[in-house]
PAMIFI-742208 format. One line per 5 residues: number of its first residue (from 1); their letters; for each residue x, y, z of C-alpha. Coordinates in nm, 3 decimals. Each point is the difference from the previous one (the first is absolute). Layout:
N
NUM	A	X,Y,Z | ...
//
This chain:
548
1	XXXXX	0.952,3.600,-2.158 | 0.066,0.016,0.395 | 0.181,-0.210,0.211 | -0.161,-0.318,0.141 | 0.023,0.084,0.381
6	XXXXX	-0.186,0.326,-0.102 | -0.234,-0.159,-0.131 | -0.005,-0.260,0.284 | -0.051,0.288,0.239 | -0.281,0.160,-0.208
11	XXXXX	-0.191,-0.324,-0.004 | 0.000,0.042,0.396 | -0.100,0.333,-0.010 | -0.296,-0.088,-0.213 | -0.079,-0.277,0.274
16	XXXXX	-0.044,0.259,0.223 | 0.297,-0.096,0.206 | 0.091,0.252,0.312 | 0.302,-0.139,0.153 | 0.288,-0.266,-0.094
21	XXXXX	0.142,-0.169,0.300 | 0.376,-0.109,-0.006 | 0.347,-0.066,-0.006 | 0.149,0.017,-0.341 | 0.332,-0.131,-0.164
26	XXXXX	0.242,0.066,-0.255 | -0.268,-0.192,-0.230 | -0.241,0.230,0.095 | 0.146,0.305,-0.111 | -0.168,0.039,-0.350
31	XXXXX	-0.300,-0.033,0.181 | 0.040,0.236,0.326 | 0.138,0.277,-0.245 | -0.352,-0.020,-0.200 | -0.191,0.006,0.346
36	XXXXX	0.229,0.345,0.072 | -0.180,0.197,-0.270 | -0.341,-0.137,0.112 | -0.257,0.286,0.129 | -0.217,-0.278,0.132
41	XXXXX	0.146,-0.238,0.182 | 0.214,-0.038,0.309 | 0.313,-0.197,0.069 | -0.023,-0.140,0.370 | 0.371,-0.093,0.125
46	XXXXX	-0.038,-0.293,0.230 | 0.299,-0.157,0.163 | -0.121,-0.374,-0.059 | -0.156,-0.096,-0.309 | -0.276,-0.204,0.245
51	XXXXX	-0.062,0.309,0.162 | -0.112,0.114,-0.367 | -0.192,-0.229,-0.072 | -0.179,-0.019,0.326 | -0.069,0.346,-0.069
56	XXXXX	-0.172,-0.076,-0.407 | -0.157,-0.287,0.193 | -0.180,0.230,0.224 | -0.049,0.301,-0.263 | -0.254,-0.272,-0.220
61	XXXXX	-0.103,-0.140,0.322 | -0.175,0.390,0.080 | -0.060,0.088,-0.337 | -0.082,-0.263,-0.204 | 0.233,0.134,-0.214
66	XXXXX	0.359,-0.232,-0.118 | 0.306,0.160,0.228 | 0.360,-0.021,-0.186 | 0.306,-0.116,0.160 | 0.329,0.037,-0.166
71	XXXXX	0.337,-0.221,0.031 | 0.326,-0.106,-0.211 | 0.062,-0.314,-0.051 | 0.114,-0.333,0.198 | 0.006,0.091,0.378
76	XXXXX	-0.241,0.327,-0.082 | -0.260,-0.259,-0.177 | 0.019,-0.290,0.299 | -0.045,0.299,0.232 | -0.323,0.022,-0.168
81	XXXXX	-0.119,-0.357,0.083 | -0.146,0.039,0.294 | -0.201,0.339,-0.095 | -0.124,-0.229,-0.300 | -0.137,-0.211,0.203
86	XXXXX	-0.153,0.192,0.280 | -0.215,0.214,-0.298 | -0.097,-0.334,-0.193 | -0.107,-0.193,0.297 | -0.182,0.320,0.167
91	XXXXX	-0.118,0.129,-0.300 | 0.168,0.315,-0.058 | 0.083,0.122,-0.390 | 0.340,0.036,0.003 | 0.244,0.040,-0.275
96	XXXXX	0.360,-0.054,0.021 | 0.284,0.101,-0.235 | 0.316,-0.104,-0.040 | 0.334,0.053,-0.169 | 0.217,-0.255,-0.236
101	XXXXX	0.305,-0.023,-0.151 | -0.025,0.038,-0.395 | -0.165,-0.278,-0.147 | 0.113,0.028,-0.390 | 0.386,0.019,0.124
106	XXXXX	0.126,-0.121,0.314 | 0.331,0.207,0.156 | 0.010,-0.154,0.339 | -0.052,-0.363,-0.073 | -0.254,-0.105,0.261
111	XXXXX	0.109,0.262,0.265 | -0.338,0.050,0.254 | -0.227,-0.122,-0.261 | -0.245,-0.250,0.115 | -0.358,-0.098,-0.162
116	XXXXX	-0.210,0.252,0.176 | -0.267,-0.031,-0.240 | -0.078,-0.374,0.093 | 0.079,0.047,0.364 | -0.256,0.217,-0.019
121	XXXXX	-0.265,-0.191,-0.207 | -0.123,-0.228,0.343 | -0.055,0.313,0.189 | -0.161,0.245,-0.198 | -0.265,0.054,-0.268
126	XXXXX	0.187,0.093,-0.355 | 0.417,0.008,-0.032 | 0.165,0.119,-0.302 | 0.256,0.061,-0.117 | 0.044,0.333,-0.263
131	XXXXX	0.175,-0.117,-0.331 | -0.094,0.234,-0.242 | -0.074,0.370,0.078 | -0.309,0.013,-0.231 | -0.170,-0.263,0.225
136	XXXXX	0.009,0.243,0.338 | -0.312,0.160,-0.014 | -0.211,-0.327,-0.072 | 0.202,-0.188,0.278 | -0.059,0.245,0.274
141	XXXXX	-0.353,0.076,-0.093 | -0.011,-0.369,0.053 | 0.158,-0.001,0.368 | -0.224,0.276,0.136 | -0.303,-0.206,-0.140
146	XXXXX	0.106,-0.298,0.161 | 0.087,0.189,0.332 | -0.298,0.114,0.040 | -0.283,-0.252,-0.080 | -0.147,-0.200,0.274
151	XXXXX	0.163,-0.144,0.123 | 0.266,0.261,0.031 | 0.378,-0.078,0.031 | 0.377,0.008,-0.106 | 0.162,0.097,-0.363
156	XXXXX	0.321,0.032,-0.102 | 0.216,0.146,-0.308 | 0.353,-0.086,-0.060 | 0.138,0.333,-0.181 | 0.354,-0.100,-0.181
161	XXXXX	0.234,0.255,0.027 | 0.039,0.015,-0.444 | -0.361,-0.005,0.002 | -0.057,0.282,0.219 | 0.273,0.192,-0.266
166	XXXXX	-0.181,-0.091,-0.319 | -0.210,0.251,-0.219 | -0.345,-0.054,-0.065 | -0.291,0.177,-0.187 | -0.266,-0.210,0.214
171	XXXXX	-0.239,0.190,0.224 | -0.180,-0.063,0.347 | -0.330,-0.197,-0.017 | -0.309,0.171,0.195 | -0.140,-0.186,0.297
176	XXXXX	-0.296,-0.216,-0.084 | -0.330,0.047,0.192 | -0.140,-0.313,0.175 | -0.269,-0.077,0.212 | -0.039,-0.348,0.247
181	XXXXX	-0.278,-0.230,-0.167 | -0.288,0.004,0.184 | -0.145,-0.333,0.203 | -0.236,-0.204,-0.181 | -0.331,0.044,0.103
186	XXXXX	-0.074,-0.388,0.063 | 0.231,-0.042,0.201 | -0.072,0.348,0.194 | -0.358,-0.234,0.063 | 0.203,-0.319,0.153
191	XXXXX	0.117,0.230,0.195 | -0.263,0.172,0.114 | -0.210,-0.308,0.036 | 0.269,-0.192,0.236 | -0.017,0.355,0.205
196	XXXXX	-0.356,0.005,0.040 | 0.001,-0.387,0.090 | 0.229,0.037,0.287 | -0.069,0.013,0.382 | 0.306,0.203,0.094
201	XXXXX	0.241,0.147,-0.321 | 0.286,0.188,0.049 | 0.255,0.162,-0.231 | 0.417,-0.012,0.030 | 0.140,0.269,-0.173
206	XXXXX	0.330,-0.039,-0.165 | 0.313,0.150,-0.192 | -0.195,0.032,-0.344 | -0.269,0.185,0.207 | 0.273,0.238,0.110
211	XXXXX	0.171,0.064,-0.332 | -0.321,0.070,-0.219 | -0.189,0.229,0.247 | -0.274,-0.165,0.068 | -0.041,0.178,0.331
216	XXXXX	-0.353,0.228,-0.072 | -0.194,-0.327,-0.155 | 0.098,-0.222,0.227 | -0.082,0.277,0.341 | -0.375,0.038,-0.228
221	XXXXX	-0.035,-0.410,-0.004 | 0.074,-0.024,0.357 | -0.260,0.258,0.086 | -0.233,-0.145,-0.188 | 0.000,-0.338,0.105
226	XXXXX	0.206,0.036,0.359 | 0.183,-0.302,-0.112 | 0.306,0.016,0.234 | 0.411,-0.004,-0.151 | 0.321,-0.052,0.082
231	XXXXX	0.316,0.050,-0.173 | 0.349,-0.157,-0.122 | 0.323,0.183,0.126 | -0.032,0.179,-0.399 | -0.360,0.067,0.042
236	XXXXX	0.005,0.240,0.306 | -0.136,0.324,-0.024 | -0.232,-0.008,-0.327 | -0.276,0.026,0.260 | 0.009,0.213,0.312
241	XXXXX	0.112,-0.255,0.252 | -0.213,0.138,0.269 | -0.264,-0.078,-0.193 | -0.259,-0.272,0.254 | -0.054,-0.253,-0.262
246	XXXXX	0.446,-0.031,-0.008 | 0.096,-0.326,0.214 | 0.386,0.040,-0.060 | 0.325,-0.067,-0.224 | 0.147,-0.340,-0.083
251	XXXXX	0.316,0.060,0.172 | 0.082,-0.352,0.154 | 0.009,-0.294,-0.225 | -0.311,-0.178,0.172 | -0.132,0.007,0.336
256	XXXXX	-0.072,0.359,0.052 | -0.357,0.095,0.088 | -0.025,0.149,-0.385 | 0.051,-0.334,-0.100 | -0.282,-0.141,0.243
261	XXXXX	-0.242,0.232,-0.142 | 0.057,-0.117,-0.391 | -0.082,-0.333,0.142 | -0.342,0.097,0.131 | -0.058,0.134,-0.324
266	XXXXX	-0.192,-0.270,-0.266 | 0.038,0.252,-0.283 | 0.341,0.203,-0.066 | 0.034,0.271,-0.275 | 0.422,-0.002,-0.069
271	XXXXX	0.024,0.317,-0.140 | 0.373,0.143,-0.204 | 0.109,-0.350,0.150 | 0.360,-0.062,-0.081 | 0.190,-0.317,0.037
276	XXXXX	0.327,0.161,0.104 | -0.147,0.056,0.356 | -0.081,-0.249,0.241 | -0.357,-0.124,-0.005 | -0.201,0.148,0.213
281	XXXXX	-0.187,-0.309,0.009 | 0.004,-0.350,-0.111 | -0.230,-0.190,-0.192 | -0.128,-0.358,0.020 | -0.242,-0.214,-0.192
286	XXXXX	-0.323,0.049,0.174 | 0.079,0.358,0.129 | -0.147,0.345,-0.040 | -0.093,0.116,-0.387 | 0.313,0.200,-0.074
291	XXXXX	-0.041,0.290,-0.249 | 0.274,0.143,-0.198 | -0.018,0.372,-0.169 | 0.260,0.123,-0.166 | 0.174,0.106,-0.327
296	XXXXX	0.171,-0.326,-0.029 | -0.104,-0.320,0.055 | 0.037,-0.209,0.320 | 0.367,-0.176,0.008 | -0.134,-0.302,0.155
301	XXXXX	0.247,-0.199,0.229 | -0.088,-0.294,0.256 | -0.190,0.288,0.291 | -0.167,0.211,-0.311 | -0.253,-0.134,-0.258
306	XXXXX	-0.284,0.273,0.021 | -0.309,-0.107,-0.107 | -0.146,0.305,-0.171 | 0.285,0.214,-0.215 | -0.111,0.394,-0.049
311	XXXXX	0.298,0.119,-0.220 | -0.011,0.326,-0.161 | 0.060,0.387,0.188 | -0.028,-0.057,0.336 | -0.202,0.328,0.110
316	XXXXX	-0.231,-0.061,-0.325 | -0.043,-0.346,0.141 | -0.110,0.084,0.358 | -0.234,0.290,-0.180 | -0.154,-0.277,-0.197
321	XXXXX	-0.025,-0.217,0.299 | -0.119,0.272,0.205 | -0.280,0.098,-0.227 | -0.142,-0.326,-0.033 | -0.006,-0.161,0.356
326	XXXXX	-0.279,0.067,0.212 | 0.099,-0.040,0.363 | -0.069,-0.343,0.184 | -0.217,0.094,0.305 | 0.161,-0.340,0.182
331	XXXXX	0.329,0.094,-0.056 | 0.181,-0.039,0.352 | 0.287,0.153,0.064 | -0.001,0.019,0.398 | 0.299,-0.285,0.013
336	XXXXX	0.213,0.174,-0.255 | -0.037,0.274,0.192 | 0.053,-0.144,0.349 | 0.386,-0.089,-0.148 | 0.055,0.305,-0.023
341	XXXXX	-0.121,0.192,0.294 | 0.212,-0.307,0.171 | 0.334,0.115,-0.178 | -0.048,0.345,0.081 | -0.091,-0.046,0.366
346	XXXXX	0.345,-0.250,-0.018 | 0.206,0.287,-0.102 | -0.110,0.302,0.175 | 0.151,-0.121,0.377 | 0.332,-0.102,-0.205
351	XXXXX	0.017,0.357,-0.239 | -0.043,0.200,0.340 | 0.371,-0.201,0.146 | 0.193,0.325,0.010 | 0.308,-0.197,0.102
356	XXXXX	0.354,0.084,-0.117 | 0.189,-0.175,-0.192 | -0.376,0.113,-0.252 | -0.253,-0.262,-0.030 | -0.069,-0.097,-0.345
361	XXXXX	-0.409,0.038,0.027 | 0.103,0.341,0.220 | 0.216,0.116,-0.301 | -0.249,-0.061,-0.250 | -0.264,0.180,0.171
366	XXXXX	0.213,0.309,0.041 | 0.100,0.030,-0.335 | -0.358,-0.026,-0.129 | -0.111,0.260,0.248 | 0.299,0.231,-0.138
371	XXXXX	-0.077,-0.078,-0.366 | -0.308,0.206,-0.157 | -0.244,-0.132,-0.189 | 0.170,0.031,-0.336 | 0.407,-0.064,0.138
376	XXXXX	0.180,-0.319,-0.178 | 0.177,-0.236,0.200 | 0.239,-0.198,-0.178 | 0.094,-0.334,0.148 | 0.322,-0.192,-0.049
381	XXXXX	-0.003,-0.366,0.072 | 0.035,-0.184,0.349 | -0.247,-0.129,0.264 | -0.133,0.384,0.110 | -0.170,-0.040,-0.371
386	XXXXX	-0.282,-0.215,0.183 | -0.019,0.182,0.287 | -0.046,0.300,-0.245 | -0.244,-0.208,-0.244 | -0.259,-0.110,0.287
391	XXXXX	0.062,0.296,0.196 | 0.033,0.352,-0.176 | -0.355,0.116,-0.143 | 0.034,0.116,-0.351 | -0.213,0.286,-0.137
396	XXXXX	0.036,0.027,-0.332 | 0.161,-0.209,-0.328 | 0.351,-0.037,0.009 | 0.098,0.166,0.323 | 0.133,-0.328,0.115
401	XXXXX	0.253,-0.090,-0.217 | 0.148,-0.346,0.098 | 0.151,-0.263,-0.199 | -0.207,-0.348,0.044 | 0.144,-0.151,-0.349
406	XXXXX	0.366,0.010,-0.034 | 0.020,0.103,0.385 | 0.351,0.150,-0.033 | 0.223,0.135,0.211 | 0.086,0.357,-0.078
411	XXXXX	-0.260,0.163,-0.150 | -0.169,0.215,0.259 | 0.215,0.328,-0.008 | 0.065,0.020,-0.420 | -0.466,-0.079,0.010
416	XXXXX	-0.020,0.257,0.238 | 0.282,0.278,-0.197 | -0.221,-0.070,-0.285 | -0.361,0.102,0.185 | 0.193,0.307,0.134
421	XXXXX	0.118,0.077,-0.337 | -0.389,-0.048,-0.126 | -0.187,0.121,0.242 | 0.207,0.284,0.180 | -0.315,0.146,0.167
426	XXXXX	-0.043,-0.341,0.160 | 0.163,-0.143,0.343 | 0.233,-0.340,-0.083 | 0.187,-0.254,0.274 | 0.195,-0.231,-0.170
431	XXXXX	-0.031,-0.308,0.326 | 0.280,-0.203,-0.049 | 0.167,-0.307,0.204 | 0.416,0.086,0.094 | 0.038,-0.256,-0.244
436	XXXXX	-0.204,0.109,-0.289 | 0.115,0.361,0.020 | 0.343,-0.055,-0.021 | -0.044,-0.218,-0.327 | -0.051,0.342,-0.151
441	XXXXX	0.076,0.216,0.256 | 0.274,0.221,-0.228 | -0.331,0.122,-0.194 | -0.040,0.295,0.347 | 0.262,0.160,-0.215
446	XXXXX	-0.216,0.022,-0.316 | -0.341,0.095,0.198 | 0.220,0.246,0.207 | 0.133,0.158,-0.389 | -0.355,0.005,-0.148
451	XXXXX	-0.128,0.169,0.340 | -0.279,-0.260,0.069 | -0.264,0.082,0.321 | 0.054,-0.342,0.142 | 0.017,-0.208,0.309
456	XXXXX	0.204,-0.303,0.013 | -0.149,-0.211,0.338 | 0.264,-0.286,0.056 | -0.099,-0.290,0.246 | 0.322,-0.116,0.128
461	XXXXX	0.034,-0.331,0.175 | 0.331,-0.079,-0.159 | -0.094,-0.308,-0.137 | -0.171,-0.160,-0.325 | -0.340,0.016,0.235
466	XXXXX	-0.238,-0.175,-0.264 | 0.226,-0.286,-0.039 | 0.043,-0.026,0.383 | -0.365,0.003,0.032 | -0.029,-0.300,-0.216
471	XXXXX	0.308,-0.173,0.159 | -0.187,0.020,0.375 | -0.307,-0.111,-0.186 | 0.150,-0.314,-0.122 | 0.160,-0.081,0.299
476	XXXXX	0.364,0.058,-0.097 | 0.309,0.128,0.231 | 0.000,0.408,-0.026 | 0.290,0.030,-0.246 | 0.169,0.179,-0.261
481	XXXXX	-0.200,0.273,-0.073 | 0.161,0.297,0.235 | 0.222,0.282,-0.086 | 0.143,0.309,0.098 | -0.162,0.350,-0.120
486	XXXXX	0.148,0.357,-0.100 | -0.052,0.300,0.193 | -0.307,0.075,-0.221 | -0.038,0.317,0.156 | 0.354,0.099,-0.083
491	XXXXX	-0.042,-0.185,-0.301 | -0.278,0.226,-0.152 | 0.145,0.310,0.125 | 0.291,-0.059,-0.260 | -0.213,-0.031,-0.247
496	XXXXX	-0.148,0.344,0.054 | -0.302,-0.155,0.164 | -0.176,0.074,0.352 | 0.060,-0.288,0.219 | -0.221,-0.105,0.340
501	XXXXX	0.013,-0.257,0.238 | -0.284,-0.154,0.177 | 0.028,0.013,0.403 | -0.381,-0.124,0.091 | -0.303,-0.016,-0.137
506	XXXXX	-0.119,0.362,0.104 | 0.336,0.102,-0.217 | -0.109,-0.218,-0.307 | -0.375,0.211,-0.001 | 0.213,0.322,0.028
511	XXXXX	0.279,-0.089,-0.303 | -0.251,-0.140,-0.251 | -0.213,0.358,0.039 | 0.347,0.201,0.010 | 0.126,-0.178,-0.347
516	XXXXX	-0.349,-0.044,-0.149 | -0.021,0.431,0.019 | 0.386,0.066,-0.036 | 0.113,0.010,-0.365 | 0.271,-0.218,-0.119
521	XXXXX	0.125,-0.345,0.007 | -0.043,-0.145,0.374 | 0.154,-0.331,0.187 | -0.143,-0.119,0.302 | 0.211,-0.296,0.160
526	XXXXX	-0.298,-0.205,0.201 | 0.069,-0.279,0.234 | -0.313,-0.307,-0.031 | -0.025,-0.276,0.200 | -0.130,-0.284,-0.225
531	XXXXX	0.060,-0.268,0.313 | -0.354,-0.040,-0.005 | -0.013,-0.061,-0.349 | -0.047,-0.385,-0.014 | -0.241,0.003,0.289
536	XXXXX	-0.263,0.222,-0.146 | 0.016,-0.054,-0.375 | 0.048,-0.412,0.018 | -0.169,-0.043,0.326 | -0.264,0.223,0.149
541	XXXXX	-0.196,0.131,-0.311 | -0.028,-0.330,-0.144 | -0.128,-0.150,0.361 | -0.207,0.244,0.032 | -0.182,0.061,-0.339
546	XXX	-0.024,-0.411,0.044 | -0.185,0.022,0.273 | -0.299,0.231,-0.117
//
């Protein structure tokens, strides 16, 4: 007989868990004393329970593997909410565990105790709650199943505090092996049929595409046929984006000269397309054939009803695709194209503004020429996120890390502590807005503790700048949405952190090399000027994609 939080903790260990994330409680205890005598896996002390589970979130976003969060109960759980529903809605396995009170006899009447377990049922995958001891190894071989098949997302495992002090005899379960299903071959023909019909295909490359790595059969399809791509905000970097046949990212809603490219397509492959993200295009009766491949089928809404459904493992799916198409010799793809070289010649005058306060498209260029080719950037939310979605050229698979699903505020620095954490040999920038860093700003502390390589690049304008953005584009008074700021260079530097302020743009070049080859945790306080804002992203790039 053991104790049931031992055994709890050895059915994690034979997961293949690293790292728990969290703050615990007094109806933790049980538990965190069981995780003490563990050879195997890690207690991470956050100081916010969101910071935690930002930080699981982002673990099964790189790894593919479930992250675990821990929290007590009541204010600990709702802590959790948001964390929930960032990995659900992004599709990152995440599981979450939480304390209760004793469930066979109450002491405290109903003293913090709330009904986590269907709070959390909207927002995540699989919720339980442990009643019986015996039952722990089945129920959590069940959550880590659930995390992590497509599409990925959110568990959680209520862990009563008499529970977690029973004896049991049961044992941990061994992971099960599983493979995707593979596409069905008539439908792999539709496909390829529609393809080879076309005048001028073109693919859009999404989340799914992303989270499955899909990235070497899709870069052998391209080069096979030279159909050109373009990608969702959670489809950048599976291919090389300076590959020629890449006409952009689906940053803006509509409008954008991405978005005037799909529509000179007659044919469009929506690969890893997930509904959670804003269409990259919309379809109407009479439009372009619209072909959907990936492991689940389409979720069809009033803009989406593809005609042709590929479901099955994306990369097996392109293969098959790729084997079986023979390359139209009238494709055209000169317009598609033409968008393109328009956007880029749009933004080179505007990335070379060295002005001061920093010029979004100046910023984003300098951080991508500071970044090598394998460095994460880790973007919170605000209205940088399209400058940095159009703009910054990603390399490889998930070295852009931005949140197009939930699109929360206060992510970006626990996303990036977790990619340090992972990948220590690698170069991270958490980019955050004044306002989304100090949602979770207290976490410097913990990245400062686990003595993370970071940089932390904070775009001050002292305002909610996204929302003012959409204010001036909808023609309302500039209004409550400005605030005052800390001394963030004074700020980090209590922490135990390096802080920098930007003085021009020949100072930004010179701080992002400094921190990017200076170990440790690094702030850098940087002025933007997002007055032009409104004018170029509502205005000029949709006149001027118009007009071609």
């Amino acid at each position: 007989m053991k104790k049931a939080s031992d055994l709890f903790i050895e059915c994690l260990e034979e997961e293949g868990v690293e790292y728990i994330f969290g703050v615990p409680g007094e109806e933790n205890l049980d538990f965190l004393d069981s995780l003490s005598r563990s050879k195997k896996i890690r207690l991470i002390l956050t100081r916010h329970e969101q910071g935690a589970g930002f930080m699981a979130a982002t673990y099964g976003r790189h790894t593919g593997k479930t992250g675990v969060c821990l929290a007590t109960l009541g204010p600990g759980a709702t802590n959790f909410v948001t964390a929930a529903a960032y990995a659900q809605l992004g599709g990152m396995p995440m599981m979450m565990i939480t304390g209760q009170k004793p469930i066979k006899k109450s002491k405290q009447g109903r003293f913090q105790i709330l009904d986590v377990v269907r709070m959390m049922g909207p927002i995540t995958k699989f919720t339980h709650q442990m009643a019986s001891s015996d039952n722990i190894p089945s129920r959590v071989r069940e959550a880590f199943r659930l995390a992590e098949e497509e599409k990925p997302g959110a568990v959680h495992i209520e862990l009563p505090e008499d529970i977690a002090d029973e004896q049991t005899d049961s044992t941990p379960l061994k992971r099960s092996h599983s493979r995707r299903p593979t596409a069905d071959v008539k439908s792999v023909r539709e496909a390829v049929k529609a393809l080879e019909a076309a005048k001028s295909p073109v693919l859009v490359i999404g989340a799914g595409a992303n989270r499955t790595m899909t990235s070497r059969m899709l870069l052998q399809f391209i080069e096979k046929t030279g159909i050109p791509f373009l990608t969702t905000q959670l489809g950048k970097g599976v291919i090389d984006e300076r590959h020629p046949k890449f006409l952009g990212c689906a940053a803006l809603s509509a409008g954008d000269f991405v978005h005037r490219a799909v529509e000179a397509s007659d044919c469009i492959v929506n690969i890893g397309h997930d509904v959670i993200e804003k269409p990259p295009f919309f379809m109407k009766a009479g439009g372009p054939t619209v072909i959907h491949v990936s492991t689940k089928t389409a979720e069809v809404d009033p803009v989406y009803f593809p005609h042709i459904e590929v479901i099955g493992d994306i990369a097996n799916a392109i293969w098959q695709i790729k084997e079986d198409i023979v390359p139209n010799g009238g494709w055209k793809f000169d317009d598609l194209l033409r968008y393109r070289q328009a956007e880029v010649a749009h933004t080179a005058p505007l990335a070379a503004d060295a002005r001061f306060p920093i010029f979004p498209p100046h910023l984003v260029r300098q951080v991508r020429a500071a970044m090598p080719d394998d460095g994460i950037i880790c973007l919170d939310n605000g209205v940088y996120k399209i400058w940095f979605a159009r703009g910054y050229t990603a390399y490889r698979p998930n070295t852009v890390l931005l949140d197009n699903a939930l699109a929360t505020m206060g992510a970006g620095l626990p996303s990036a502590m977790m990619s340090a954490m992972l990948y220590p040999e690698r170069k991270v920038m958490a980019i955050c807005g004044d306002g989304g860093f100090m949602m979770n700003s207290q976490e410097m502390e913990t990245a400062v503790r686990l003595g993370l390589d970071l940089t932390v690049l904070i775009l001050n304008d002292s305002s909610y700048g996204m929302i003012r953005w959409k204010q001036a584009n909808m023609g309302f008074e500039d209004w409550g949405l400005t605030y005052g700021n800390p001394d963030f260079v004074r700020y980090a530097e209590s922490y135990g952190a390096h802080g920098h302020r930007v003085e021009s743009a020949a100072h930004l070049k010179e701080l992002l090399a400094h921190c990017r080859d200076t170990p440790g945790v690094h702030l850098i306080d940087c002025p933007v000027d997002y007055s032009e804002n409104d004018q170029i992203l509502n205005n000029d790039i949709k006149r001027l994609s118009k007009e071609l």
